[in-house]
Rosetta silent file (secondary structure, phi, psi, omega in degrees, C-alpha in Angstrom):
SEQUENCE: XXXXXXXXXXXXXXXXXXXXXXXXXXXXXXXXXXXXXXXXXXXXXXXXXXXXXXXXXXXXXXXXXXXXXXXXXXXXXXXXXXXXXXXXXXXXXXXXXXXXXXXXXXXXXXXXXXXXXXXXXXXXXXXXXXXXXXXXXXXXXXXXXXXXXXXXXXXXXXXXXXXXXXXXXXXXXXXXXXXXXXXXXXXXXXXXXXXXXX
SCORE:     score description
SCORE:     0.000 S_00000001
   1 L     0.000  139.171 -164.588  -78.761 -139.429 -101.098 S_00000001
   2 L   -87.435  130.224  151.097  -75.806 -137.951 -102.980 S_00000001
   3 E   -46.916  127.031  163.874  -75.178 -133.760 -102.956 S_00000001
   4 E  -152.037  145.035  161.371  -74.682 -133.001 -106.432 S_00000001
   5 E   -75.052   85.042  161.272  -73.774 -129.302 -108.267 S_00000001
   6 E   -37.855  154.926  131.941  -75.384 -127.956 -111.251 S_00000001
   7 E  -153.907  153.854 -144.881  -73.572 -126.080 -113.388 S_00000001
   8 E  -135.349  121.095  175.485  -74.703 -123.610 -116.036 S_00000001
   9 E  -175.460  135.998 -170.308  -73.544 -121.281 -118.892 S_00000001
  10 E  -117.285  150.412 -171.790  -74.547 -119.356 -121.723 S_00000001
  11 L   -72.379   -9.349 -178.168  -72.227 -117.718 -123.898 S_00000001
  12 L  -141.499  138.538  168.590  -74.151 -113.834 -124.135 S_00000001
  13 L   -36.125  -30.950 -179.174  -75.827 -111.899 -121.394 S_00000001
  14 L   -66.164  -90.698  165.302  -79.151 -112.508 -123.736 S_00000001
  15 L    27.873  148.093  166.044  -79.126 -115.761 -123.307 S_00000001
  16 L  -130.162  154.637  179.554  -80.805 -117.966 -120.554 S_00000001
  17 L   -91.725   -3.544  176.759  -80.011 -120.715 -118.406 S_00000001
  18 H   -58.163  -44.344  146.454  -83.286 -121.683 -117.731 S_00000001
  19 H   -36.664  -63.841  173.572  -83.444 -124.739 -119.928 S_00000001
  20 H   -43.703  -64.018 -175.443  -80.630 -126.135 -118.696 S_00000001
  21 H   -57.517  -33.005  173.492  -81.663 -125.548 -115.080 S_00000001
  22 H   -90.597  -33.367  176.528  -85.164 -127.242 -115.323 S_00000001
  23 H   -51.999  -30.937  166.643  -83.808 -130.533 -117.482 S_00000001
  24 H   -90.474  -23.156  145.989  -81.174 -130.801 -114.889 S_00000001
  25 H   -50.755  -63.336 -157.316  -83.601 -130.533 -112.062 S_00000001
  26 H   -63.375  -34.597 -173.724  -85.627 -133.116 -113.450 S_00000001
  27 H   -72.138  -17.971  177.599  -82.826 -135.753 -114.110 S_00000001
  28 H   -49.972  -50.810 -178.375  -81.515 -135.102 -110.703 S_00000001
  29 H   -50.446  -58.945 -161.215  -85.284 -135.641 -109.383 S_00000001
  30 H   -64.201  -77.208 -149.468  -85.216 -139.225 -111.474 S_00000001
  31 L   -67.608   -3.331  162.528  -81.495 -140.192 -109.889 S_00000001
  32 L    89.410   -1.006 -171.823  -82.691 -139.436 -106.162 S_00000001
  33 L   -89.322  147.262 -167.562  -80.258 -136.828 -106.174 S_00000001
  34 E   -96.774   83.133  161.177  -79.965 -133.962 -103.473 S_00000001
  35 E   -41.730   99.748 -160.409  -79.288 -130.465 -105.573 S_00000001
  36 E   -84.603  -40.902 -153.729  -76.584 -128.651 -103.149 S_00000001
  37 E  -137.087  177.479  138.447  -75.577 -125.557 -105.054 S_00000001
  38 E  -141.317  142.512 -170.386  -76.150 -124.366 -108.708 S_00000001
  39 E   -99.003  164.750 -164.168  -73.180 -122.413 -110.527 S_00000001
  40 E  -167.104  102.160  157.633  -74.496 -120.124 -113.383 S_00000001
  41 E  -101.623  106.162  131.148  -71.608 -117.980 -115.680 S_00000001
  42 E   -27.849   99.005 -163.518  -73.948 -115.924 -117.707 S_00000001
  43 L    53.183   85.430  157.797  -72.133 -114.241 -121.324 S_00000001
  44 L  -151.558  138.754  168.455  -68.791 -116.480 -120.958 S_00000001
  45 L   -66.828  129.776  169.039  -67.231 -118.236 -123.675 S_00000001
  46 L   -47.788  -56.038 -155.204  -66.762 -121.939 -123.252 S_00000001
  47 L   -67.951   -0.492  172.277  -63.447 -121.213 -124.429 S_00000001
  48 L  -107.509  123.048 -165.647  -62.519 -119.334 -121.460 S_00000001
  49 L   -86.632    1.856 -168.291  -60.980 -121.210 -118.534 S_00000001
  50 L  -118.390  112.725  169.317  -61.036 -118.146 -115.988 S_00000001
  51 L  -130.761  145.584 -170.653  -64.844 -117.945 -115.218 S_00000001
  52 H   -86.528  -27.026 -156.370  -66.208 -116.828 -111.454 S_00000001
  53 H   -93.839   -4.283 -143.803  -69.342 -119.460 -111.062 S_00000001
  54 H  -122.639  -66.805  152.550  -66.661 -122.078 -112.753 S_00000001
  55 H   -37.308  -43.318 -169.935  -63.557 -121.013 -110.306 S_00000001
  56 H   -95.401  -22.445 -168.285  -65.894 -120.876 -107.153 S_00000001
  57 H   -73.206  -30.021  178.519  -67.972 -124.169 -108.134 S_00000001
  58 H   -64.337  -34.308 -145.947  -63.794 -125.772 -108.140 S_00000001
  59 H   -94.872  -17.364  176.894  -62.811 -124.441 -105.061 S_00000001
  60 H   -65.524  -25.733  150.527  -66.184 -125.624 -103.243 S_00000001
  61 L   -39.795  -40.731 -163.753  -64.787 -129.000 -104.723 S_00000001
  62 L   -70.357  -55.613 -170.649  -61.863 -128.483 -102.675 S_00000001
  63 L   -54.712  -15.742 -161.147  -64.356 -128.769  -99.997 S_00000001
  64 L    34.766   78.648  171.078  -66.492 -131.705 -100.486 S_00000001
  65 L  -116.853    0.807  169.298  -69.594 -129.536 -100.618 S_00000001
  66 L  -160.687  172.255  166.339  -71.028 -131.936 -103.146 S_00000001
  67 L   -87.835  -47.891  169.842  -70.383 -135.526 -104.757 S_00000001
  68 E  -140.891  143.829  136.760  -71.352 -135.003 -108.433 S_00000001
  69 E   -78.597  113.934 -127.996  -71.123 -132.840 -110.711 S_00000001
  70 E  -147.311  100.223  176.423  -73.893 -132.552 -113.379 S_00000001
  71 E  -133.067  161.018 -153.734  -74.040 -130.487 -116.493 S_00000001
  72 L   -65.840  -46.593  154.539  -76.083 -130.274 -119.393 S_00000001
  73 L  -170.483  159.379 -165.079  -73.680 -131.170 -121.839 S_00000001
  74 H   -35.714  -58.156 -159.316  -69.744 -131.304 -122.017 S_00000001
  75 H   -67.288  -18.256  168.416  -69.059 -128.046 -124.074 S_00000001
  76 H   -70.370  -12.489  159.441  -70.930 -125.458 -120.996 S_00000001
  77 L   -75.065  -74.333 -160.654  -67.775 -127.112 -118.900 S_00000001
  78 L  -149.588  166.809 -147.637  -65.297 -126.513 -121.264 S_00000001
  79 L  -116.231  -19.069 -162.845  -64.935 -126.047 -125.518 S_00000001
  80 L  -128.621  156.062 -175.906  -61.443 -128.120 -125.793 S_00000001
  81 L   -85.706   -8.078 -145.769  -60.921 -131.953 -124.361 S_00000001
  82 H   -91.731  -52.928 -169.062  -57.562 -130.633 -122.640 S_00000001
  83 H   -56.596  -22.482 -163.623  -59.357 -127.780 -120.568 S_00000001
  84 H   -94.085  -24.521 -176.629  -62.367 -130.403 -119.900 S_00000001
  85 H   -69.730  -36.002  174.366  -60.028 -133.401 -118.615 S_00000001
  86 H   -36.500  -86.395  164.361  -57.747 -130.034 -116.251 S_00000001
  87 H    -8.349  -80.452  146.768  -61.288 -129.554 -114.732 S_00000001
  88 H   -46.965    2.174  166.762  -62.318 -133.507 -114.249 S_00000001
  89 H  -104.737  -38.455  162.931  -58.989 -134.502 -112.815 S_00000001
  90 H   -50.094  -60.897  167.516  -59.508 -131.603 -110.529 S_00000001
  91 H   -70.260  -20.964  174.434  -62.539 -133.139 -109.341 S_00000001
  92 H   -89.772  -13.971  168.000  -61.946 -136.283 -109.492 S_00000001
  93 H   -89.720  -10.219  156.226  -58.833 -135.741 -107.078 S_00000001
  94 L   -91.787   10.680  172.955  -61.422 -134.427 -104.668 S_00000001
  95 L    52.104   53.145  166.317  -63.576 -137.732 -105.185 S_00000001
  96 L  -115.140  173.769 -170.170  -66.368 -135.915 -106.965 S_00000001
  97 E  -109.672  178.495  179.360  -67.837 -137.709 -110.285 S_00000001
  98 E  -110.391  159.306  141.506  -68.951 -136.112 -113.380 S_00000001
  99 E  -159.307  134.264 -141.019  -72.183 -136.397 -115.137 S_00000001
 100 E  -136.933  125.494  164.802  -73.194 -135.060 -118.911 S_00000001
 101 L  -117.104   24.245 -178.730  -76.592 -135.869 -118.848 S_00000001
 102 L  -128.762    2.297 -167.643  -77.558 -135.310 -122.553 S_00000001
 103 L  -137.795   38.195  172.688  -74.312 -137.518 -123.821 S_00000001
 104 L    13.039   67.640  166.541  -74.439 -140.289 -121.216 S_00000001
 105 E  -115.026  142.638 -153.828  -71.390 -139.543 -119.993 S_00000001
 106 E  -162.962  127.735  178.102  -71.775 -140.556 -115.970 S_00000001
 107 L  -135.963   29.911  146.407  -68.561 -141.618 -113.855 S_00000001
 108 L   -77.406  -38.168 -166.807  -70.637 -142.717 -111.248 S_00000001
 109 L  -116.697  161.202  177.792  -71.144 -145.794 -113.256 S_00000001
 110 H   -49.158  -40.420  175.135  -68.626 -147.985 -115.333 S_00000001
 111 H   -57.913  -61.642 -173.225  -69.507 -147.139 -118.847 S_00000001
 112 H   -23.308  -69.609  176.946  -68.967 -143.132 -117.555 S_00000001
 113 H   -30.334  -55.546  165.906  -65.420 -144.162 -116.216 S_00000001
 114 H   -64.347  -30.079  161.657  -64.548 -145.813 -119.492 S_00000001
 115 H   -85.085   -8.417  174.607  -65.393 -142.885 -121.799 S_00000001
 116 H   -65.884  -37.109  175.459  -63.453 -140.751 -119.416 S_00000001
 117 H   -38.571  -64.495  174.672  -60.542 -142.700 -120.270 S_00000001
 118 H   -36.782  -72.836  175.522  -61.036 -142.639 -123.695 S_00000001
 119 H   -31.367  -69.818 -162.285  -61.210 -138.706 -123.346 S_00000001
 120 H   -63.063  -60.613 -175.525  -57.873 -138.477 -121.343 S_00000001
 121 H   -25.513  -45.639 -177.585  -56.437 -140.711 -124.073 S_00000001
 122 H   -73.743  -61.733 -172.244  -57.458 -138.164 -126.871 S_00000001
 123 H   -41.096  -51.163 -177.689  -56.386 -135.443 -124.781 S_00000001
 124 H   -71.733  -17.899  175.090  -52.918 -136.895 -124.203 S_00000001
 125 H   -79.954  -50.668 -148.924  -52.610 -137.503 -128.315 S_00000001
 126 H   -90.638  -71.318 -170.855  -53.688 -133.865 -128.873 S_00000001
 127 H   -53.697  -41.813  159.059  -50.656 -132.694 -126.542 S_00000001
 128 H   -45.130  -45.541 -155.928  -48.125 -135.148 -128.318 S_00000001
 129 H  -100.123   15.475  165.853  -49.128 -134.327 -131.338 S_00000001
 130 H   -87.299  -77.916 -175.097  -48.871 -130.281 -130.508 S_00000001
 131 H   -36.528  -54.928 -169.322  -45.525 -130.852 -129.407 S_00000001
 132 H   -72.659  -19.822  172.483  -44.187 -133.048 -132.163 S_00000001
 133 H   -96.146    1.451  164.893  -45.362 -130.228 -134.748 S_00000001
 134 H   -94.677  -33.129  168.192  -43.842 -127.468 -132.717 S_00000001
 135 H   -49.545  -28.448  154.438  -40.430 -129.640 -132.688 S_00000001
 136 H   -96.141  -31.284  137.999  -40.640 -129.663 -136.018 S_00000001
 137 H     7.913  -81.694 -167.991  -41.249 -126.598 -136.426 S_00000001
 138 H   -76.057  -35.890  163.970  -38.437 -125.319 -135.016 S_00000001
 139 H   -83.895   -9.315  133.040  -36.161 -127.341 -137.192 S_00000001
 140 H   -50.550   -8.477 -160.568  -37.396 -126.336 -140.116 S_00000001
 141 H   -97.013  -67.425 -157.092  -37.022 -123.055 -139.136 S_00000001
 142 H   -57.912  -44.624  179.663  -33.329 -123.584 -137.962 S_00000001
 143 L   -55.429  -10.228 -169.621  -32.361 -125.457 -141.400 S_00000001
 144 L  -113.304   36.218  178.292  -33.519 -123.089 -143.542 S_00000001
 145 L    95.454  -11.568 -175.716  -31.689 -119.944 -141.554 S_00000001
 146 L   -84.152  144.870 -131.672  -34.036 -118.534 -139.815 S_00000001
 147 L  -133.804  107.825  174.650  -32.437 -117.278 -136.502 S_00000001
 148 L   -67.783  169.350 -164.039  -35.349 -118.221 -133.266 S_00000001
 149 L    56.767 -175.610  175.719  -35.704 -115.578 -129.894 S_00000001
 150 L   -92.047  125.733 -155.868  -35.767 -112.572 -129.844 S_00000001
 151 L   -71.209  113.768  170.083  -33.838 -109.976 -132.063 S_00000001
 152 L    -9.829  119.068  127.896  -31.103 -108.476 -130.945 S_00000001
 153 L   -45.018  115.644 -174.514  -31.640 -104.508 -129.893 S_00000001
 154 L   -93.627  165.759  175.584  -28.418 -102.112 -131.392 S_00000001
 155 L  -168.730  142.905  163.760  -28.227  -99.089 -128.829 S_00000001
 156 L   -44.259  102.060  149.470  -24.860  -96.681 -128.475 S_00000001
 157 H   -31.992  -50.832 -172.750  -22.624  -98.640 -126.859 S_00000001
 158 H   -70.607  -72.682  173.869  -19.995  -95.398 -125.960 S_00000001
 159 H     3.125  -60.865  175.021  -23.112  -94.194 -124.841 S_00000001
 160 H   -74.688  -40.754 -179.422  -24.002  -96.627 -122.270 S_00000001
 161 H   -50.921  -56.062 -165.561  -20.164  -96.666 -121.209 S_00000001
 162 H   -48.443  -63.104 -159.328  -20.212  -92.708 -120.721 S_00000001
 163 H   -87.335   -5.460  142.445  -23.217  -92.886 -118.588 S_00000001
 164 H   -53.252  -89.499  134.502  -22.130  -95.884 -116.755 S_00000001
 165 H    18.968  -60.161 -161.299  -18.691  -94.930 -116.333 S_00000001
 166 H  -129.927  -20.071  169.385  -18.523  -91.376 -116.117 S_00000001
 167 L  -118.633   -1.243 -174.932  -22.064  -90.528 -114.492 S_00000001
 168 L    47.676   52.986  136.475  -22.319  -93.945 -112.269 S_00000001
 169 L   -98.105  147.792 -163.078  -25.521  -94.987 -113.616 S_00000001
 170 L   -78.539 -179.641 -172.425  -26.939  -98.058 -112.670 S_00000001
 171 H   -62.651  -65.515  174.629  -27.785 -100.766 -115.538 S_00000001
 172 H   -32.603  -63.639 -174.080  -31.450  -99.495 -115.133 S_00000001
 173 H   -97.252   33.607  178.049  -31.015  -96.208 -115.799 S_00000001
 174 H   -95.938  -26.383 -173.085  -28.725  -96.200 -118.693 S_00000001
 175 H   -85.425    4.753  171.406  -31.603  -98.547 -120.355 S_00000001
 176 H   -92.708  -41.207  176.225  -33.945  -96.233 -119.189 S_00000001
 177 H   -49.905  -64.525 -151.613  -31.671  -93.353 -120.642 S_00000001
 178 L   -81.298  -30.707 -176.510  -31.032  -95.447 -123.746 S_00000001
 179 L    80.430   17.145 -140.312  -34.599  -96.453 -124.335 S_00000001
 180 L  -119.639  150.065  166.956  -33.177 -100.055 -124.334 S_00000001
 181 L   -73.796  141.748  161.012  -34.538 -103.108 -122.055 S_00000001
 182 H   -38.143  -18.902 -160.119  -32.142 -103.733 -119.214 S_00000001
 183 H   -81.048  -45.519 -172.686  -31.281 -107.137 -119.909 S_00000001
 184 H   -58.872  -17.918 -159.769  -30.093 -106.161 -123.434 S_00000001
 185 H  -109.883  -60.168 -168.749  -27.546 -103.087 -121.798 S_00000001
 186 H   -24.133  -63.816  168.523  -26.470 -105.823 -119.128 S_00000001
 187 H   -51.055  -24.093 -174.637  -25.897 -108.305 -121.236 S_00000001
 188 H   -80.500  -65.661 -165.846  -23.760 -105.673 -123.401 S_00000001
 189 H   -85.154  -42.810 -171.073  -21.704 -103.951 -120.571 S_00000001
 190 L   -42.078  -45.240  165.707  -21.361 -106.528 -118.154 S_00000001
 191 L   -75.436    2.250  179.731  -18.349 -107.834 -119.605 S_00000001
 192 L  -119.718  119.791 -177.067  -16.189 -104.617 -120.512 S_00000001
 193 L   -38.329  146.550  145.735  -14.139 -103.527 -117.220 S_00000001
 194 L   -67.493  150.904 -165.503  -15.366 -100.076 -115.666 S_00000001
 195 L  -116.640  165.551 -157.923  -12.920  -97.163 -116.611 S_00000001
 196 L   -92.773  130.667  157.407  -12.408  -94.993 -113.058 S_00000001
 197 L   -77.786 -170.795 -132.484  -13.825  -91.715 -113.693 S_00000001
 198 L  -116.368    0.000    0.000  -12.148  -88.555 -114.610 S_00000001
């Protein structure tokens, strides 16, 4: 008989998991299946990948403490296909299966397998096609002038020199002095000689 992992989540503290929790007993009960653990995040956003019942049900993954995984439907894993394939390839590199029992999605059995594909497929089109519209992006940006990173901080130069120079401060605390990020007074001074003080 296979170990299999609920898992469970409602987006507000109101909310209950109790539906979920007897519908996935019973299909387990149908499939012969052995209910090892059940994970429960209570008020969490699908849309949030840092969850505790969601983080400890992966790392017991790590672990082989169960075989399948079995949730009520796709979006109480995850809200986006990219965050739900991260998740299934995690598990699936620990040789547990999936199963969506209100979507027939099942990668115990060959049909399952085949919409996972599909799914990584979309997933990998949704990152190309992020990318190719940030790429362009950016060269629309550059053709029409607009100047990308971040903009250049002015600060007193003689300023920084003095207290470099003439008080031996380090790069830190003239940009501490200066009000200035370090990188920007580094980037500044580093190349004009030290004068010996007086």
């Amino acid at each position: 008989m296979k170990k299999v992992a609920m898992y469970l989540r409602v987006s507000t503290s109101s909310q209950t998991c109790e539906n979920q929790k007897r519908e996935l007993e019973a299909y387990c009960q149908r499939q012969g299946w052995v209910i090892a653990k059940v994970y429960e995040d209570s008020g969490y956003s699908g849309s949030k990948s840092d969850r505790p019942a969601l983080n400890q049900m992966l790392a017991d993954a790590t672990f082989g403490k169960f075989a399948v995984l079995v949730v009520w439907k796709i979006d109480r894993l995850a809200r986006s296909t990219s965050d739900l394939l991260n998740i299934l390839t995690t598990l699936k590199s620990h040789g547990v299966d999936f199963c969506s029992t209100t979507q027939a999605i099942d990668t115990t059995t060959s049909y399952g397998k085949m919409v996972m594909t599909f799914l990584g497929a979309i997933a990998e089109f949704e990152r190309d096609t992020i990318i190719e519209r940030v790429k362009s992006g950016i060269e629309r940006a550059k053709a029409n002038g607009v100047k990308l990173g971040r903009p250049r901080v002015a600060f007193d130069v003689k300023r920084a020199l003095e207290l470099r120079d003439q008080q031996g401060m380090g790069y830190k605390q003239v940009a501490k002095a200066l009000g200035v990020p370090r990188t920007t007074v580094y980037r500044t001074l580093a190349g004009i000689p030290k004068t010996s003080k007086a």
